[in-house]
C-alpha positions in Angstrom: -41.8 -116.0 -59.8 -41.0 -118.4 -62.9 -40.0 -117.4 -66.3 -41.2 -118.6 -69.5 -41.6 -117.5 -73.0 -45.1 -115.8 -73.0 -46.4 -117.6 -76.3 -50.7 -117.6 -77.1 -49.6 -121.4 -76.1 -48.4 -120.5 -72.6 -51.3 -118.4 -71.9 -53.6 -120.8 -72.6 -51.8 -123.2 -70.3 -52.3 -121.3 -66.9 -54.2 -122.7 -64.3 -55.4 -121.4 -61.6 -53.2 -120.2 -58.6 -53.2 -120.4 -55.0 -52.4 -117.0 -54.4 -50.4 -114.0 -56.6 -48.4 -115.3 -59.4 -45.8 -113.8 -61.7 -44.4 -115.2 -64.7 -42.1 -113.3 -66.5 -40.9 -113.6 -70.3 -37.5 -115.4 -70.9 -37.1 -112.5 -74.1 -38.2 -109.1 -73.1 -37.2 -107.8 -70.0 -40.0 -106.6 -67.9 -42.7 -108.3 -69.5 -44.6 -110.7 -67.5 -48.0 -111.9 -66.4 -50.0 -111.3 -63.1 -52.2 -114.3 -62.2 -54.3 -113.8 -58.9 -56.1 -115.9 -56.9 -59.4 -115.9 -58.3 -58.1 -116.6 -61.9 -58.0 -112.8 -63.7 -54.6 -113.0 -65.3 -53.2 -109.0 -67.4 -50.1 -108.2 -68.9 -47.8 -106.4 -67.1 -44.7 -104.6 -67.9 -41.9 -103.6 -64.8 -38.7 -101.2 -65.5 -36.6 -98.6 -63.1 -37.2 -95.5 -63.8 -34.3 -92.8 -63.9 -32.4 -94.7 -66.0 -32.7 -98.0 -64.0 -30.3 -98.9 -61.1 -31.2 -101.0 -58.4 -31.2 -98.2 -56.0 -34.2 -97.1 -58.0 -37.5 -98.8 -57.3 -39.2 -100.7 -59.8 -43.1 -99.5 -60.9 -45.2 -101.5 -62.5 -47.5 -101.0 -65.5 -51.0 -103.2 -66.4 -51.2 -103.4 -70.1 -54.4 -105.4 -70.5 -55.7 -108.2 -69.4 -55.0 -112.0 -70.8 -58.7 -112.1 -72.2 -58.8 -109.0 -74.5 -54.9 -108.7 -75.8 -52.8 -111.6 -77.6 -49.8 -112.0 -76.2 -48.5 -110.4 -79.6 -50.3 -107.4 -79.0 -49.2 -107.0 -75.7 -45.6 -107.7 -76.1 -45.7 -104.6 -78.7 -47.0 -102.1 -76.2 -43.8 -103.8 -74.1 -41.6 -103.1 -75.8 -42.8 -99.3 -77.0 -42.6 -98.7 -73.1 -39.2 -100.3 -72.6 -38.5 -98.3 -75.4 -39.7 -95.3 -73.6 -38.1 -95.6 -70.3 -34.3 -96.1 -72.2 -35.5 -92.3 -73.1 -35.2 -91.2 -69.8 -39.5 -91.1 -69.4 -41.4 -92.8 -66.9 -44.7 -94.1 -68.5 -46.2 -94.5 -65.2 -45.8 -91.6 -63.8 -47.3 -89.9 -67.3 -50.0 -92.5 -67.0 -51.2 -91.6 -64.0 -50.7 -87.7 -64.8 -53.4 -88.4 -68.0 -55.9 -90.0 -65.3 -55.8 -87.2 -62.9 -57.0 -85.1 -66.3 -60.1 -87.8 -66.9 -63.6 -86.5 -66.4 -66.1 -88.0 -64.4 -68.1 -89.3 -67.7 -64.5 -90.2 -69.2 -64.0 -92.7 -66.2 -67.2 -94.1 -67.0 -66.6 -95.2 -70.6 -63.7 -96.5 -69.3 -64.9 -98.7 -66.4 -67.4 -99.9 -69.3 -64.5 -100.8 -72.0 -61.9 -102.4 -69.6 -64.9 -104.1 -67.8 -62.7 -104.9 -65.1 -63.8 -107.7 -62.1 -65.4 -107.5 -58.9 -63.0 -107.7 -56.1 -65.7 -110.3 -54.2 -65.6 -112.3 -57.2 -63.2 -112.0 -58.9 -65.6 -111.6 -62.3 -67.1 -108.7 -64.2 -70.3 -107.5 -63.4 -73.3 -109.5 -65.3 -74.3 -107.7 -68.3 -77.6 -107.0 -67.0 -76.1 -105.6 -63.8 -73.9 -103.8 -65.5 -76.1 -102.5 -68.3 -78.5 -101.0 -65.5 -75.6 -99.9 -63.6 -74.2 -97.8 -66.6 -77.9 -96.7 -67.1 -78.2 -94.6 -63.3 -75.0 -93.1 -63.9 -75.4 -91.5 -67.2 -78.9 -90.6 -66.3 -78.2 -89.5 -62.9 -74.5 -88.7 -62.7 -73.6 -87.8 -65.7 -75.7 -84.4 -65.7 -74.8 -83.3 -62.3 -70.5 -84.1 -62.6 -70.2 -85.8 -65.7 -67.9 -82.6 -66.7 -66.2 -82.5 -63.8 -62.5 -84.0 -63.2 -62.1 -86.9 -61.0 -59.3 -86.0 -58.9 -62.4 -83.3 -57.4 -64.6 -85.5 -56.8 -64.5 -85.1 -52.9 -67.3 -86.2 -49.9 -69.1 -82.7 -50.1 -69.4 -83.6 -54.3 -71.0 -87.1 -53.3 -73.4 -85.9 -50.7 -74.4 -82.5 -53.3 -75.2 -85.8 -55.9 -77.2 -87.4 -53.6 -79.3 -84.6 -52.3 -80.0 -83.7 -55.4 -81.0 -87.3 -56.9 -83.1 -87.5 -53.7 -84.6 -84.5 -54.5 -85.9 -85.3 -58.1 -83.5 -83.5 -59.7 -82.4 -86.0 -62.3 -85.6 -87.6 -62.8 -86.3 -87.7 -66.6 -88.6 -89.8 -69.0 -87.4 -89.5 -72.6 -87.3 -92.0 -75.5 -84.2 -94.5 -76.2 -82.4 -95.5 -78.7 -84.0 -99.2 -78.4 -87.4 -99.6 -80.6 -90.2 -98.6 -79.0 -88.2 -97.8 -75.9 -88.5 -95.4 -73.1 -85.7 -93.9 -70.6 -87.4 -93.9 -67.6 -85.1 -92.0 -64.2 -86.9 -92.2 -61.2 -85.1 -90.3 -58.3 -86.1 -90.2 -54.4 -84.5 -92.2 -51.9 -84.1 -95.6 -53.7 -83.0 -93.9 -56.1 -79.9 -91.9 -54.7 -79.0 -95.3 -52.4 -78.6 -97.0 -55.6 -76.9 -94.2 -57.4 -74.3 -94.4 -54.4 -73.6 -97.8 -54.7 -72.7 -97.8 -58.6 -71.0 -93.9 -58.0 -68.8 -96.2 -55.1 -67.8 -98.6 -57.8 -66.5 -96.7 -60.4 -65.0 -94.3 -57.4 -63.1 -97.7 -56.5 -61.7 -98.2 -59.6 -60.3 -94.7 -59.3 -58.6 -95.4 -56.5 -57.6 -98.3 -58.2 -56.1 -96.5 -61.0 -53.9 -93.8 -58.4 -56.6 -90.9 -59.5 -58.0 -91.0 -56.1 -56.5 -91.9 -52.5 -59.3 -92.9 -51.3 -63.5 -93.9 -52.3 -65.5 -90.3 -51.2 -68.4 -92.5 -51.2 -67.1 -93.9 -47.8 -67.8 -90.9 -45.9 -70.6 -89.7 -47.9 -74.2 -89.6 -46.4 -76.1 -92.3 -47.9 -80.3 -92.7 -48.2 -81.2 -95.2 -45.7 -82.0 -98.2 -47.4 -86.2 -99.0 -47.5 -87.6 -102.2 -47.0 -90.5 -103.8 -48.3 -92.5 -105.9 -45.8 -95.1 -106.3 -48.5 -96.1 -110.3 -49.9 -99.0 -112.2 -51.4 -101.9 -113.3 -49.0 -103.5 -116.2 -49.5 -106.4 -114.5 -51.0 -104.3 -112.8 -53.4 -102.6 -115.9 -55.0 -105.9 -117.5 -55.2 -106.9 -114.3 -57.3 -103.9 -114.3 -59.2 -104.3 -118.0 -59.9 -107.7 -117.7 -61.3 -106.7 -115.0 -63.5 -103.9 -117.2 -64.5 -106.1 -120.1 -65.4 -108.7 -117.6 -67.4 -105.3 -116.0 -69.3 -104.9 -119.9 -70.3 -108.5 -120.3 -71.3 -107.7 -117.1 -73.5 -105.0 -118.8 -75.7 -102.5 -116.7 -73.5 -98.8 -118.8 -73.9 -98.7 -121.4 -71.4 -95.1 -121.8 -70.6 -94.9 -118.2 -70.0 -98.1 -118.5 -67.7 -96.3 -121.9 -65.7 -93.7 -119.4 -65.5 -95.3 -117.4 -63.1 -96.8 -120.1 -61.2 -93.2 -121.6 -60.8 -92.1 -118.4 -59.3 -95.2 -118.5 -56.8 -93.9 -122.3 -56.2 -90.2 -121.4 -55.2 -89.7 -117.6 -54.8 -87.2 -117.5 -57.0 -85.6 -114.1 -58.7 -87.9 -113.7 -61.3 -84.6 -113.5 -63.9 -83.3 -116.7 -62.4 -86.6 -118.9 -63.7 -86.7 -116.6 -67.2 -83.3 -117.7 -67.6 -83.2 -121.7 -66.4 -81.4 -123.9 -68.1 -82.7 -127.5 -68.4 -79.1 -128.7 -67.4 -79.6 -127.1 -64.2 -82.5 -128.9 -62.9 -81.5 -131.9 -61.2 -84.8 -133.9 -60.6 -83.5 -136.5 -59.2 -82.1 -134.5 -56.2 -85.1 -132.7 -56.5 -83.3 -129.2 -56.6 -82.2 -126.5 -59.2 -78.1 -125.6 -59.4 -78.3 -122.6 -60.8 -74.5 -121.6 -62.7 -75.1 -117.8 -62.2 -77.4 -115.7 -59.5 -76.8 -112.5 -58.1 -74.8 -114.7 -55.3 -73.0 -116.8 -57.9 -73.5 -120.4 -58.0 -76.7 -121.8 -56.0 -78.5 -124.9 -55.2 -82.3 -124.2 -54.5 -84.0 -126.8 -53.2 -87.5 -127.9 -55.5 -91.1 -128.9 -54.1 -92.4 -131.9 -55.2 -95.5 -129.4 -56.6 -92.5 -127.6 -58.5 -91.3 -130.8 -59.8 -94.2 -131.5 -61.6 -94.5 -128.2 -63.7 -90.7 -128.4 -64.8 -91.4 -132.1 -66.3 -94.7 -130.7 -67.9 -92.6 -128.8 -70.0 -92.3 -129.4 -73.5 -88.8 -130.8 -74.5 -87.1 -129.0 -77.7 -83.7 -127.9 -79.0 -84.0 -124.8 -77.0 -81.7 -125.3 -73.6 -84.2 -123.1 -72.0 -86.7 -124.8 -69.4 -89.2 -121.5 -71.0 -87.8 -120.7 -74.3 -88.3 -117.8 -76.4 -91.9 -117.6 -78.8 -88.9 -116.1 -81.1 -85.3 -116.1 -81.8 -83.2 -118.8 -79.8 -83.1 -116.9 -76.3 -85.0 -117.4 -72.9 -88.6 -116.4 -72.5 -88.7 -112.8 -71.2 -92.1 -111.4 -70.6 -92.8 -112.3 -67.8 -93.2 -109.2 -66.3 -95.9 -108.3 -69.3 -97.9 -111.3 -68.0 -98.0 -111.1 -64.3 -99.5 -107.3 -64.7 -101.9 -108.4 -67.2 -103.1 -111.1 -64.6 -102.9 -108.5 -61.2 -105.0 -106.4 -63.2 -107.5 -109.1 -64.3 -106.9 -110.1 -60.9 -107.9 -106.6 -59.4 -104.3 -106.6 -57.6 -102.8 -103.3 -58.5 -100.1 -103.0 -56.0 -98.6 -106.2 -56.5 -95.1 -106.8 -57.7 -93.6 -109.9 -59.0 -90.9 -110.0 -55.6 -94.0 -110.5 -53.6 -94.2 -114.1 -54.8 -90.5 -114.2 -52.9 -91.2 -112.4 -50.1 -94.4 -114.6 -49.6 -92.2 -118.1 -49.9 -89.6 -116.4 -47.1 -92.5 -115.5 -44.8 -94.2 -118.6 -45.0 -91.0 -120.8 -44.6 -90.2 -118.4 -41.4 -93.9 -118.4 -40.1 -94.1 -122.4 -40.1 -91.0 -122.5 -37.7 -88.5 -123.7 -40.6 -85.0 -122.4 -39.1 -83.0 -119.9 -40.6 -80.6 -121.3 -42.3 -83.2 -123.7 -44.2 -85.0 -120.7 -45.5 -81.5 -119.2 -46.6 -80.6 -122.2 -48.7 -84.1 -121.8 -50.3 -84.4 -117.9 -51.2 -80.2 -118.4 -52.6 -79.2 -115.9 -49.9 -75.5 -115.3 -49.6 -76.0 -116.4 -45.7 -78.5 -116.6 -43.4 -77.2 -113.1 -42.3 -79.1 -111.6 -45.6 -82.1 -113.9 -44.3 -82.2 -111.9 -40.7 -81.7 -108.5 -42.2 -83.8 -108.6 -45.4 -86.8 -110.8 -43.2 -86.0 -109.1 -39.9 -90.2 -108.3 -39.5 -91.1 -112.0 -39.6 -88.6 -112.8 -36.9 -90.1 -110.0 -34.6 -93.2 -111.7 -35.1 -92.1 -115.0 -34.5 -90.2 -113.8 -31.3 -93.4 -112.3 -29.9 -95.0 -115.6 -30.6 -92.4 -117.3 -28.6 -92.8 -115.0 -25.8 -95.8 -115.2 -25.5 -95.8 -119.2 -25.6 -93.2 -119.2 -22.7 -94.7 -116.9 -20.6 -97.5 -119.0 -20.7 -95.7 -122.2 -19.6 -94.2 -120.4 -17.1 -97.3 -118.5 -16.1 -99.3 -122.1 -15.9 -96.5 -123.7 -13.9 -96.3 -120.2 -11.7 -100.4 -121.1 -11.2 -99.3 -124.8 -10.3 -97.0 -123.7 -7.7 -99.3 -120.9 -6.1 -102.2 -123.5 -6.0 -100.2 -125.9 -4.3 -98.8 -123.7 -1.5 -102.3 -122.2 -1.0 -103.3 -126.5 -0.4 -100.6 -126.8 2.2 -101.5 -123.6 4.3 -105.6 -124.4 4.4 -103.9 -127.9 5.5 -101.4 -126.4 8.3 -104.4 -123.9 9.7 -106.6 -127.1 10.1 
């Protein structure tokens, strides 16, 4: 614990801790800082309710975090709560009395104002995440509970959601506030699975907050998750190429068509190649090192093949490897093009994660070991390889089976043909 006069100065001079920190102000009693290991640093203010003693045990009180209060700002609400306690009140105690009031949709807008970080990594969610996370729970959630108070949200609550998500229930198509948009809620299976995953984070954050003593979504009966064991044959990127290369012919934007053949190069997330930086291709190492994927920082390893698209790029101000046709962003229609070339294709049940799926099967067909193919789809471990590719491997294992057992049936053959030699020789 260290004490210091929290100034914008000081704030700005933390660095990052081995563990838990605490620095408290040399001024205001109570006021401090909480610094944890992954770098997320928020005010914090610590009295005795009861009018104080040190019989009584001290409570602490997050006022913000370092990123979205100045250390001005903060030091006001400080002092209004030290303020507060000589009163005889005990803010945390009425804090947590307001939460246990908060609606389901109320704990929503706040998870999406204090945007608080993951507790694998330490970050808040990616805005894309997050923006489809907060769009399954006000389209799904938010009808079924959004009235309801938190502190009821029990198991039976949950597994009523997900029945009824699974069911259909919640399935809506209606236009959006976005020009020439559409609000599109599928429900089913997938959909309730991933309904339970975002309900669980913002049901963590409860529990975070003392509304809840524990996530309901634990015990609640989940969809099994589906797996797709569909990819590309080798007829169908041949087709798809050819559609590709008529799409050029057409006038048809060509970065946004290498695009696609990129992704059917390295089976890569289609938002990691829309969004590639040209500082994070490394040709010399031949590899990309993606900043930020849905794993966090990643080296993929590049193809000589893939090599030779990313340098046929045109160079421009844009730091985008496929910029933009307009405004200064990435290129982001990808999507539009690869269903206008399955179509011209005649491919109509092809998505564009069975480019990926095809560049994990192959690299697992050709014997390439797991941990290889890992590094190259930018798995967290080679533990998402043998769950998410777990069909390949069956395949492969039968393979080998079969390849022993006929070693072993050719040396079994040996052996018998031998024996059968010495016994015509012993009866002679």
């Amino acid at each position: 614990m260290a004490r210091a006069k929290i100034t914008k100065r000081f704030v700005d001079s933390l660095s990052p801790a081995d563990g838990t920190r605490f620095h408290f102000d040399t001024e205001l009693r109570g006021f401090g800082i909480r610094q944890t290991a992954s770098g997320f640093a928020s005010y914090i203010f610590e009295y005795r309710p009861g009018g104080g003693g040190r019989r009584s045990p001290k409570r602490r009180l997050t006022i913000g975090s370092v990123s979205s209060l100045a250390p001005d700002e903060a030091r006001r609400v400080a002092r209004k709560l030290q303020a507060d306690v000589a009163h005889g009140k005990d803010p945390q105690a009425e804090r947590q009395a307001r939460r246990r009031e908060l609606k389901v949709s109320e704990l929503i807008d706040l998870w999406d104002r204090q945007n608080p970080p993951g507790r694998r990594s330490g970050e808040p969610m990616a805005a894309r995440t997050k923006a489809y996370t907060l769009g399954r729970l006000r389209n799904h959630v938010l009808p079924l509970i959004g009235a309801k108070r938190v502190s009821e949200v029990s198991v039976a609550v949950v597994n009523e959601v997900l029945k009824r998500v699974t069911n259909g229930e919640t399935a809506r198509r209606a236009p959006s506030d976005k020009k020439r948009g559409r609000i599109v809620a599928k429900g089913g299976a997938g959909a309730a699975l991933k309904v339970a995953s975002d309900l669980s984070i913002i049901l963590a954050y409860a529990v975070e907050l003392g509304i809840l003593p524990t996530n309901p979504v634990t015990g609640a009966r989940k969809p099994k998750a589906g797996k797709r064991h569909s990819y590309l044959t080798a007829e169908q990127v041949a087709a798809l190429a050819k559609a590709l290369s008529e799409m050029e012919a057409a006038g048809t934007n060509k970065a946004g068509l290498d695009l696609i053949r990129l992704l059917l190069l390295t089976g890569a997330r289609p938002s990691e190649i829309e969004s590639l930086r040209w500082e994070e291709v490394d040709l010399e190492n031949a590899c990309l090192r993606l900043s930020k994927t849905k794993t966090g920082y990643s080296r993929r390893p590049l193809s000589r093949q893939a090599i030779e698209l990313i340098k046929a790029q045109p160079r421009t101000d844009s730091p985008y490897v496929f910029p933009a046709t307009r405004g200064e962003g990435n290129f982001v229609g990808s999507k539009k093009l690869w269903n206008e070339a399955r179509t011209r294709a005649k491919l109509p049940h092809v998505v564009r994660y069975d480019a990926r799926h095809m560049v994990a099967t192959l690299a697992l067909s050709s014997g390439h070991d797991i941990a290889a193919v890992s590094a190259l789809m930018g798995h967290a471990g080679p533990r998402t390889t043998l769950a998410v590719y777990a069909h390949v491997l069956d395949n492969n294992s039968t393979r080998a089976a079969d390849d022993v057992a006929d070693r072993v049936a050719a040396t079994m053959n040996v052996v018998s043909t031998d024996q059968s030699a010495r016994a015509d020789e012993e009866a002679a």
